[in-house]
C-alpha positions as CSV (number, residue, x, y, z in Angstrom):
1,X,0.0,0.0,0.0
2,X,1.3,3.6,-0.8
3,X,0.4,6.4,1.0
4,X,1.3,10.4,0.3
5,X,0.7,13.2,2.6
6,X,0.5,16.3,0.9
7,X,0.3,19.6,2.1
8,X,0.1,23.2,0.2
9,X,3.6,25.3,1.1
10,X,1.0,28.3,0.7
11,X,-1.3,27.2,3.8
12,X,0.5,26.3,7.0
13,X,-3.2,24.7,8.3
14,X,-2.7,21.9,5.5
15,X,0.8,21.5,6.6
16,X,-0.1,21.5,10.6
17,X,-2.4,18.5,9.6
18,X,0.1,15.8,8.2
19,X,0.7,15.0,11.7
20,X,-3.6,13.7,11.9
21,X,-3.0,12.2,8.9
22,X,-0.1,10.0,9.7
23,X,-2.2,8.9,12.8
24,X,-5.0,7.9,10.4
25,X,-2.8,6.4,7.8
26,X,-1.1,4.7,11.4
27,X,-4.9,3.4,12.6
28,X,-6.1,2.1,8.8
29,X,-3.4,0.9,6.9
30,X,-1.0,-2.0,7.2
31,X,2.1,-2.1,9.1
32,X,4.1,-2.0,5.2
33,X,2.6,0.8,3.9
34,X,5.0,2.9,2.0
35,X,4.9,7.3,3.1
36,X,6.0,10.1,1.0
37,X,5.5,13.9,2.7
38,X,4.9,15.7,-0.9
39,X,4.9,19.7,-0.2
40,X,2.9,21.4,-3.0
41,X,3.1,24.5,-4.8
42,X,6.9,25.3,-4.5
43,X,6.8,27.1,-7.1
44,X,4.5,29.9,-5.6
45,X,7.8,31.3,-3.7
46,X,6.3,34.5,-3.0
47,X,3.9,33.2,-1.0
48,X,5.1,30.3,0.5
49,X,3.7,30.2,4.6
50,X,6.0,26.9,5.6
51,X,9.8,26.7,5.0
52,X,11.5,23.9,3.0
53,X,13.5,23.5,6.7
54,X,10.8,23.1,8.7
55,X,9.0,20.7,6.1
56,X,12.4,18.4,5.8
57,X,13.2,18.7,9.6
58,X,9.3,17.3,10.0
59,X,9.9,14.1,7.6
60,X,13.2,13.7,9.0
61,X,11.7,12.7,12.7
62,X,9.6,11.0,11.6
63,X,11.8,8.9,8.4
64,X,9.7,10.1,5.7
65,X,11.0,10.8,2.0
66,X,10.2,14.7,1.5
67,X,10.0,16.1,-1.7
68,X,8.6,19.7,-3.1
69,X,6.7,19.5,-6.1
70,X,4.3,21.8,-8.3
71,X,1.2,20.5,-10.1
72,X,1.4,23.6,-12.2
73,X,4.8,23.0,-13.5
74,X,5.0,19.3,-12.7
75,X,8.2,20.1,-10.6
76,X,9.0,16.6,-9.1
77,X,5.7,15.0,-9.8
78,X,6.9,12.2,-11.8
79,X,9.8,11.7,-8.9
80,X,7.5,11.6,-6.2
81,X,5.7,8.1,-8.0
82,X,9.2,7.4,-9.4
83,X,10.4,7.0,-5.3
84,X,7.6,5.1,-4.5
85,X,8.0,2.5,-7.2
86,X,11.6,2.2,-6.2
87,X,10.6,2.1,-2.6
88,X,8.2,-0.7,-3.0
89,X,10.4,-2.2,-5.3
90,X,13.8,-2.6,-3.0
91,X,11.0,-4.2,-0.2
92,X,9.7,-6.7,-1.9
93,X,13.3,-7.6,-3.1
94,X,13.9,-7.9,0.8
């Protein structure tokens, strides 16, 4: 199972609920599922409301792969499924 919490880098409340999410994801899903923090709309620089730092720092305590992307310019998009093939893919070769 893969799971991806995204959050918008332009609205700290989307960013303040990863931590709910991850407790649902926690409660519903089985013990293997694979997480990706995915941090939205990096390209909207000027009005960015949550830092790169404190979004990295946040997926480092808890071992998550953090990536920035943007829908509108498909900065990292095809990265973010790209890490979670290759994620699933060195597991099951485990």
């Amino acid at each position: 199972m893969i799971e991806s919490d995204l959050f918008d880098f332009t609205n700290p409340e989307t960013f303040n609920n990863v931590q709910k999410w991850l407790q649902e994801i926690e409660r519903y899903a089985c013990e293997t599922v694979h997480k990706l923090l995915v941090g939205n709309k990096c390209d909207l620089v000027s009005e960015r409301k949550v830092s790169s730092d404190d979004a990295r720092e946040f997926a480092d305590q808890l071992n998550l792969v953090f990536l920035e992307t943007s829908a509108k310019d498909s900065t990292n998009v095809e990265e973010a499924f790209s890490k979670m093939a290759r994620s699933i893919k060195e597991k099951l070769e485990d």
